[in-house]
MARVEXVEX-774879 format. One record per atom (N, C-alpha, C, CB): residue in one letter; x, y, z. Coordinates in steps of 0.02 Angstrom, whole numbers, plus 50000, padded with zeros to 5 digits. Glycine has a CB too. Layout:
N
AXYZ
...
//
This chain:
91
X496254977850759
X496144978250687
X496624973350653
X496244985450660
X496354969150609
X496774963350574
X496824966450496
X496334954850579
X497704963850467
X497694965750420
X497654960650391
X498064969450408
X497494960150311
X497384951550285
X497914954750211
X496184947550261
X498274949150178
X498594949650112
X498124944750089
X499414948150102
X498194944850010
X498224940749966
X498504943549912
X497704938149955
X498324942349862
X499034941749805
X498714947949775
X499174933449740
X499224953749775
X499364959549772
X498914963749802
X499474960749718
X498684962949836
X498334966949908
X498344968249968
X497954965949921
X498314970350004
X498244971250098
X497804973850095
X498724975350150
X497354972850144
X496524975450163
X496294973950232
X495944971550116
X495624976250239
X495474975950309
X494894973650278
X495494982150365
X494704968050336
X493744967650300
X493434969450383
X493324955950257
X492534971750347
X492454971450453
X492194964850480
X491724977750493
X491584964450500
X491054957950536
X490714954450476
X490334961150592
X490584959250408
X490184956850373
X490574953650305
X489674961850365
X491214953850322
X491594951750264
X491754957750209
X491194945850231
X491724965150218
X491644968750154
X492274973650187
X490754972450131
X492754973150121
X493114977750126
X493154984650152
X493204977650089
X493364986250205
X493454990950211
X493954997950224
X493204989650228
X494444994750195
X495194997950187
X495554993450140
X495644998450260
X495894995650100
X496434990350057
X496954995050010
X495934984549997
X497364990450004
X498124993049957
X497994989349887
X499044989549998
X497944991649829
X498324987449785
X498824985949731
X498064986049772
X499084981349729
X499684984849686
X499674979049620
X500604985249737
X500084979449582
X500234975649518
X501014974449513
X499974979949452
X501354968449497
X501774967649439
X501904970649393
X501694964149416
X502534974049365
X502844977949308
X503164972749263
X503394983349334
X503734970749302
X504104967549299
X504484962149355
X504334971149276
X504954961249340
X505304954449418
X505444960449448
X506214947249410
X505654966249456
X505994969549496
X505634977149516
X506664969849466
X504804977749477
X504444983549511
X503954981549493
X504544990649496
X503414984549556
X502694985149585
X502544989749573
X502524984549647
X501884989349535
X501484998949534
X500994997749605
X500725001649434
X500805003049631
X500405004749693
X500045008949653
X500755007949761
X499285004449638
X498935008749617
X498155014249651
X498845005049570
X498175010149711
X497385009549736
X497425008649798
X496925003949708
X497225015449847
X497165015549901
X496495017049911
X497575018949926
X496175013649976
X495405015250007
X495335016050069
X494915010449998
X495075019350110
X494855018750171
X494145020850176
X495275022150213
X493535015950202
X493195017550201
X493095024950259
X492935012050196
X492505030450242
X492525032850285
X492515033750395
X492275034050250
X492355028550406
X492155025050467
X493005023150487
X491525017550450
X493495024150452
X494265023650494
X494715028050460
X494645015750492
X494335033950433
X494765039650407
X495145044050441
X494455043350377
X495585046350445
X495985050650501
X496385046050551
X495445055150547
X496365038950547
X496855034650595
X497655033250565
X496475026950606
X497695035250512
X498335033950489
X498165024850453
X498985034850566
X497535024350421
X497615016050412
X497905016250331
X496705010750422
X497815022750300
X498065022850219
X498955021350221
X497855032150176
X499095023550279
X499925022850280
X500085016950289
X500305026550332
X499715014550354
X499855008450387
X499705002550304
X499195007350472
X499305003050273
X499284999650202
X499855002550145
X498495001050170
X499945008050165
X500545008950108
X501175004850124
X500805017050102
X501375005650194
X501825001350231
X501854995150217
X501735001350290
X501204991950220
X501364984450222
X501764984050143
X500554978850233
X501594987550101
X501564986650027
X502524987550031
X500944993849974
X502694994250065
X503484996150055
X503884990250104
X503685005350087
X503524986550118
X503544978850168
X504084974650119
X502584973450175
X503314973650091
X503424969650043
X503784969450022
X503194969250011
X503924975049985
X504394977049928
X505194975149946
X504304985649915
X505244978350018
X505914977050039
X505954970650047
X506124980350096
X505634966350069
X505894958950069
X505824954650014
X505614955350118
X505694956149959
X505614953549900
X506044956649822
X504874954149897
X506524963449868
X507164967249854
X506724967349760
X508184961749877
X506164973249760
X505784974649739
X505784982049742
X505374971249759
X505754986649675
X505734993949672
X504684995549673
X506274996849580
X504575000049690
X503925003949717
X503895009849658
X504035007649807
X503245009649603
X503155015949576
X502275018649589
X503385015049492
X502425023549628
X501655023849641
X501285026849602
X501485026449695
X500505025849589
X500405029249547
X499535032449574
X500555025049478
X499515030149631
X499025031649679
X499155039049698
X499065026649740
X498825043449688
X498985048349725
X499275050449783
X498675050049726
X498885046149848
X498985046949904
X499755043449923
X498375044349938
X499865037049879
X500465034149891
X501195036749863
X500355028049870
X500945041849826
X501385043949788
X501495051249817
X501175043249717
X501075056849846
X501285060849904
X501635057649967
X500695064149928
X501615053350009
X501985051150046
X502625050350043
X501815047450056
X502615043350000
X503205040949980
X503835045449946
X503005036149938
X503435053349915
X503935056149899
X504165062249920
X503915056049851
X503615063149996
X503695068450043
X504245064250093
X502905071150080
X504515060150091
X504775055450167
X505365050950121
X503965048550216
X505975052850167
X506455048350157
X506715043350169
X506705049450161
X506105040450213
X506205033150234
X505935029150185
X505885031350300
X505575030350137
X505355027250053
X506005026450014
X504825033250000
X506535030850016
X506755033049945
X506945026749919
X507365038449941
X507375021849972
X507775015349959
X507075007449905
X508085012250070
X506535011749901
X506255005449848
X505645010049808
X505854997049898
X505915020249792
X505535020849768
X505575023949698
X505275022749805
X505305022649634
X505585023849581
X504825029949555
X505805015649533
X505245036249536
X504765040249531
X504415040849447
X505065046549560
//
């Protein structure tokens, strides 16, 4: 499974080019990202791919020494069930 970025996204596409998993986030400011929009289509639900996209996003964040406010539901139970988030996450 390949992950692809472009500018403020991570996604998966399949054979036919159509999204079928993706992260997306926005610009606040120089120093925070909102995470607004998580998807997985049903056909890779239950693999852990919503995390594996939240990840790339708390990726990001850390190497671009960038704060995380989620506002995705799903990203925003995680990130504030788990203490390996806390260091880029602003609630």
């Amino acid at each position: 499974m390949k992950f692809e970025s472009n500018q403020n996204r991570f996604y998966i596409s399949n054979n036919n080019n159509e999204t079928i998993a993706e992260v997306t986030f926005k610009p606040v400011n120089e120093n925070t990202i909102i995470l607004y929009h998580t998807f997985v289509d049903i056909s890779l639900r239950g693999q852990g791919i919503a995390k594996i996209l939240v990840d790339k996003v708390v990726d990001y964040a850390r190497l671009n020494n960038l704060k995380i406010k989620p506002t995705c539901s799903y990203a925003l139970k995680i990130m504030t069930h788990s203490s390996s988030y806390q260091d880029v996450l602003i609630n």
